[in-house]
C-alpha positions in Angstrom: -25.0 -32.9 -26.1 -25.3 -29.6 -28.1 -24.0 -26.1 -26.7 -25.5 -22.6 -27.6 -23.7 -19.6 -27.8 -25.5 -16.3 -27.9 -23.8 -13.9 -30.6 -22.9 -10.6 -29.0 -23.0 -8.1 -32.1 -24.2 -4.9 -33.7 -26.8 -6.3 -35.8 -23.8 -5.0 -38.3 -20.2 -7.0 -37.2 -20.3 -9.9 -35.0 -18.2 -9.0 -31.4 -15.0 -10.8 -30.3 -16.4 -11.8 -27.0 -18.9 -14.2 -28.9 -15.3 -15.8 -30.2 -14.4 -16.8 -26.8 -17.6 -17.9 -25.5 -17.5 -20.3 -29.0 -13.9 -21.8 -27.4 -15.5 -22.5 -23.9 -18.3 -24.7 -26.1 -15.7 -26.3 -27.9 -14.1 -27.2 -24.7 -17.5 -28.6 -23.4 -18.1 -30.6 -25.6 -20.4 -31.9 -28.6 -21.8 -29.6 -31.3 -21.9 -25.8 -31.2 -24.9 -23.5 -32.4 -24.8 -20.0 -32.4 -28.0 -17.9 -31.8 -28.1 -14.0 -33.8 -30.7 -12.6 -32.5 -30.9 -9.1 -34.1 -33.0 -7.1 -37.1 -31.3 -6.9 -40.0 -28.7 -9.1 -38.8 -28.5 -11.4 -42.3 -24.8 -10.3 -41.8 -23.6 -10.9 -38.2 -24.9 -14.7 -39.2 -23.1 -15.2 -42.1 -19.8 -14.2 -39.8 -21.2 -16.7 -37.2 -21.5 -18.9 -39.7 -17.6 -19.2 -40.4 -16.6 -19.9 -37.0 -14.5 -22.6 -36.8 -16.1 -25.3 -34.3 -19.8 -24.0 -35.5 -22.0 -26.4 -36.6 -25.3 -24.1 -37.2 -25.9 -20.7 -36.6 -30.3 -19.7 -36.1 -31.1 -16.3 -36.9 -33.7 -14.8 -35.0 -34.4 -11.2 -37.3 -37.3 -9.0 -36.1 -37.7 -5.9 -35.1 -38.3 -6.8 -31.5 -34.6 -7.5 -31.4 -33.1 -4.7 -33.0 -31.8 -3.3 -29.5 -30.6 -6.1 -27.8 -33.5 -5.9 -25.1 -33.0 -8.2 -22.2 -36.3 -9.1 -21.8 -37.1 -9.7 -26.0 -33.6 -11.7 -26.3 -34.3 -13.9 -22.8 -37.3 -14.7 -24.6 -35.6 -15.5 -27.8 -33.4 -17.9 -26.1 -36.2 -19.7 -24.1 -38.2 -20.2 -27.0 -35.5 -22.6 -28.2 -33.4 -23.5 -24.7 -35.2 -27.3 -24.9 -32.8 -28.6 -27.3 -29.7 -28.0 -25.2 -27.6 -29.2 -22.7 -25.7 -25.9 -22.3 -26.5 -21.8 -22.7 -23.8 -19.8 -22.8 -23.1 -16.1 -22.7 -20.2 -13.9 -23.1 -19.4 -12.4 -19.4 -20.3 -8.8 -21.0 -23.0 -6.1 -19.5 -24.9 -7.6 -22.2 -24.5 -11.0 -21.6 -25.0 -11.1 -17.8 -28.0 -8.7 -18.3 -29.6 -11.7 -20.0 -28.6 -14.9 -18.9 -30.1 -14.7 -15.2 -33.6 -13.9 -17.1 -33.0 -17.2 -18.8 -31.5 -19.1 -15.9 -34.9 -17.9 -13.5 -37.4 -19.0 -16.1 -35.4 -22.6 -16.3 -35.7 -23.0 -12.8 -31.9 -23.5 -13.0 -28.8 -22.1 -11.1 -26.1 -19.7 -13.5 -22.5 -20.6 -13.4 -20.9 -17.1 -13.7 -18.0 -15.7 -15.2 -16.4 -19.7 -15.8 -12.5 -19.0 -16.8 -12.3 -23.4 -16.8 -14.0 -26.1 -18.4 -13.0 -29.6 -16.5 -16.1 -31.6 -18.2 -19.6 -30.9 -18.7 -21.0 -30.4 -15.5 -18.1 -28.7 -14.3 -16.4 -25.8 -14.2 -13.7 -23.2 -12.5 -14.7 -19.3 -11.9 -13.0 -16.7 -10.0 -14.6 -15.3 -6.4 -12.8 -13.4 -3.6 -12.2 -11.0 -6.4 -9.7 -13.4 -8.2 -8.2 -14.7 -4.7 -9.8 -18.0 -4.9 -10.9 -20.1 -7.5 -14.0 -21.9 -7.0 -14.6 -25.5 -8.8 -18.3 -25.9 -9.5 -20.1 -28.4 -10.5 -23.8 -28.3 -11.8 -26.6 -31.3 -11.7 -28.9 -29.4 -13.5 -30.2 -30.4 -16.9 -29.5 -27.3 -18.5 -26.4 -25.2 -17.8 -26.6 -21.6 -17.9 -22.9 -20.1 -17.7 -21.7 -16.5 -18.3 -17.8 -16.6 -19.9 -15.0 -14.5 -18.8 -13.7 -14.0 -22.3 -10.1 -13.2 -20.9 -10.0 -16.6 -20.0 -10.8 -18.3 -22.9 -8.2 -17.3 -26.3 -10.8 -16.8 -29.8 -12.0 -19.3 -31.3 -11.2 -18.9 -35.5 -13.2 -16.7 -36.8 -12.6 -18.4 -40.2 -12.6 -21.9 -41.2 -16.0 -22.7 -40.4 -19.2 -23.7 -43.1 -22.1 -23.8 -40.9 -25.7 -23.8 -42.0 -27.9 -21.0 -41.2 -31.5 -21.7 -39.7 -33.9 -18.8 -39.4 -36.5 -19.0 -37.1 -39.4 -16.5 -36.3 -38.8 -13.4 -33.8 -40.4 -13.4 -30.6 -42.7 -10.8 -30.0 -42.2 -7.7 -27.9 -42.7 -8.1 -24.5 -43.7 -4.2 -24.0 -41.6 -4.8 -19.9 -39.1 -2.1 -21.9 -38.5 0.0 -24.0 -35.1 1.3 -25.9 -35.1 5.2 -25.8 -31.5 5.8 -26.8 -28.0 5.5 -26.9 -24.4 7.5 -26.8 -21.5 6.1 -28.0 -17.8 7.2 -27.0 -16.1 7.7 -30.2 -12.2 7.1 -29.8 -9.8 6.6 -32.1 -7.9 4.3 -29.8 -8.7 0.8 -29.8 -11.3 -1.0 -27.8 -10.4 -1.4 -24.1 -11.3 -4.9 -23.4 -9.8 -6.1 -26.7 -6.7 -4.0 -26.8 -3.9 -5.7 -26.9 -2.1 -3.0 -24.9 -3.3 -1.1 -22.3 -2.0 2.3 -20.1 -4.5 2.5 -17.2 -4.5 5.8 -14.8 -4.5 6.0 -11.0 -5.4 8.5 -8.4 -1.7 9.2 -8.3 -2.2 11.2 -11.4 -4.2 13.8 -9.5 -6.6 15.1 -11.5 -8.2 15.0 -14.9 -5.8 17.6 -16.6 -2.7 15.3 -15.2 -4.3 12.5 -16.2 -3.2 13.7 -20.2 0.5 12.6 -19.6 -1.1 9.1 -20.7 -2.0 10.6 -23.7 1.4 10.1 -25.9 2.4 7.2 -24.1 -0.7 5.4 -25.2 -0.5 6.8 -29.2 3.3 5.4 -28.6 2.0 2.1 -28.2 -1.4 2.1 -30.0 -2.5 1.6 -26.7 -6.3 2.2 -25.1 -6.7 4.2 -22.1 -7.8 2.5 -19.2 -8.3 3.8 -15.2 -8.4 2.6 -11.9 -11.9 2.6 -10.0 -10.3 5.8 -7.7 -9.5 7.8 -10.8 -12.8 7.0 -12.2 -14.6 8.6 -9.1 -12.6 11.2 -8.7 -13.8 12.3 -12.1 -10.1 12.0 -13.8 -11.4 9.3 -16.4 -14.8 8.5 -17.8 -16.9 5.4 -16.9 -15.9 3.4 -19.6 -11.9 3.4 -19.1 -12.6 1.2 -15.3 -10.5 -1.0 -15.2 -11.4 -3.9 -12.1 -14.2 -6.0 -10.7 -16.5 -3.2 -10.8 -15.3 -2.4 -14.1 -14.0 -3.8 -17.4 -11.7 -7.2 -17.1 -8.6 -7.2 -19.4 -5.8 -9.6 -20.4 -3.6 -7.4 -22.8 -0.1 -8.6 -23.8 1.1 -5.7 -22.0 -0.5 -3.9 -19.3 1.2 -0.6 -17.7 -0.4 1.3 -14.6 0.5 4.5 -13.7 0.0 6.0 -10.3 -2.1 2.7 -9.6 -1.5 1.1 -5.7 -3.1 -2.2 -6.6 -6.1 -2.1 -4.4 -7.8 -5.9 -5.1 -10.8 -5.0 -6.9 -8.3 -3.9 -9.6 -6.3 -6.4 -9.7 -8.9 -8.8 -10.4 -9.7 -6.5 -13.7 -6.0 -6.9 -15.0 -3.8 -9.3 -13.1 -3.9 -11.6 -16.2 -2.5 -9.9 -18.6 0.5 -11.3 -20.4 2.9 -8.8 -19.0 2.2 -6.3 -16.3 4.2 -2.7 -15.8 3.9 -0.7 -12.5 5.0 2.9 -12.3 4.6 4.3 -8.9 6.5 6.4 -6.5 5.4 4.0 -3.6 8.2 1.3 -3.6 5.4 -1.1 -1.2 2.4 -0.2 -3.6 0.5 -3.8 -3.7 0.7 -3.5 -7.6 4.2 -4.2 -7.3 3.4 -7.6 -5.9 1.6 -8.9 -9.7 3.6 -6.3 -11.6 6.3 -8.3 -14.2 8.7 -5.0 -14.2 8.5 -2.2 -11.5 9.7 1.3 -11.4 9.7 3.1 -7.8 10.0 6.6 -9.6 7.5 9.7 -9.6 5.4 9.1 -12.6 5.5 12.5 -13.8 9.3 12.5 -14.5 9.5 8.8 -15.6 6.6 8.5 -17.8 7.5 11.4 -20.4 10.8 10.2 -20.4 9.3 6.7 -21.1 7.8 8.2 -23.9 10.5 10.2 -25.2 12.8 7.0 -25.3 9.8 4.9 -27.2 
């Protein structure tokens, strides 16, 4: 039995995410290989390559790859998919972009967003937005699986020694094309890695309020995060969602502001280590997951939170 994990990366620094999709291997089962598919990606292998729990690491370096298509990497990963038991992805936009590409053209059925590994053939993900937890178990040859890297804690990304296998690129498909990209440049740290988090709700009532976060966060050396209804009322951009819609997030120490707790948030957050609730609403729902809870109008008690920090 022999797992692959596709490498989330830059073609320049290998991403945490592929970390904890390495860990839900390990807890599979049997030897580990690591796919980089990338251009220019000599680098991003060499990190895979020291991975504790890694036995090999193939580099896939073309220029059809350079952009992480969906299409060019799904075909990447078929080209080699016959010599495993198990395919797994980080749960990221990247990683469920291509694994049902690679599920269809196995004739197989994706297990999604796991956050359990009982054996090999089966496994524990989330549904009901995080109400329920579904035990499934899968009879096909190959297992295609998306990880919920909250879930699963880094595997090392030292210790390792594995060998590195190149193999040729795929060609392009031509199906797409990349045309460009925008980054958000923040000085804060990444929000689905942070290891503390202030998220925003629609009780801040607007963008400009929405600033008090601002020094609490640099306090901490927090990211910024939002709730879905601060996101569309245009208070916070796209990339601070917090929730099922959004990003999901297990900080040490989560603290919503103005948030009620509707349940497609809560299933972005509610497992982080510890959870703060500030909100004027003594019933808010967020109460109900929130570790420490402080019925007070945010705009008094978070500057004076701040101040006393």
């Amino acid at each position: 039995m022999t797992n692959l994990v596709i490498a989330e990366h830059d073609n320049v620094q290998l991403k945490a995410a592929t970390l904890s999709a390495v860990a839900a291997a390990a807890a599979i089962g049997g030897d580990t290989h690591v796919l980089v598919a990338g251009s220019g990606a000599q680098a991003v292998a060499e990190q895979a390559s020291k991975i504790a729990g890694v036995s090999k690491v193939i580099l896939a370096d073309g220029a059809s790859l350079e952009y992480d298509l969906a299409e060019n990497v799904a075909a990447q990963v078929l080209e080699i998919a016959g010599n495993y038991s198990h395919i797994l992805f980080p749960a990221t936009a990247s990683g469920k972009n291509i694994a049902p590409r690679v599920a269809a053209k196995l004739d197989v059925a994706q297990i999604s967003d796991i956050i359990a590994v009982e054996s090999a053939d089966t496994f524990q993900r989330p549904i009901y937005a995080g109400n329920a937890i579904a035990t499934v178990q899968s009879s096909d040859s190959v297992k295609v699986i998306t990880v919920r890297t909250t879930a699963f804690d880094a595997a090392a990304a030292q210790g390792g020694s594995a060998a590195i296998e190149t193999v040729a690129a795929v060609a392009d498909s031509g199906k797409s094309s990349f045309v460009g990209r925008e980054f958000a440049k923040s000085d804060r740290p990444e929000l689905a890695g942070a290891s503390v988090v202030v998220s925003g709700g629609r009780g801040l009532g607007s963008a400009e309020n929405f600033k008090i976060l601002d020094a609490l966060a640099d306090k901490l050396g927090a990211a910024l995060g939002a709730s879905r209804a601060a996101v569309d009322a245009g208070y916070a951009p796209n990339d601070w969602q917090v929730g099922q819609t959004g990003k999901i997030v297990a900080p040490q120490l989560y603290i919503a502001v103005g948030i009620s707790g509707a349940i497609q948030h809560l299933a972005g957050m509610k497992d982080s280590k510890v959870i703060v609730a500030i909100n004027k609403d003594a019933e808010a729902p967020i109460f109900g997951v929130a570790d420490y809870g402080l019925a007070a109008d945010l705009f008094q008690a978070v500057p004076e939170l701040t101040n006393a920090l």
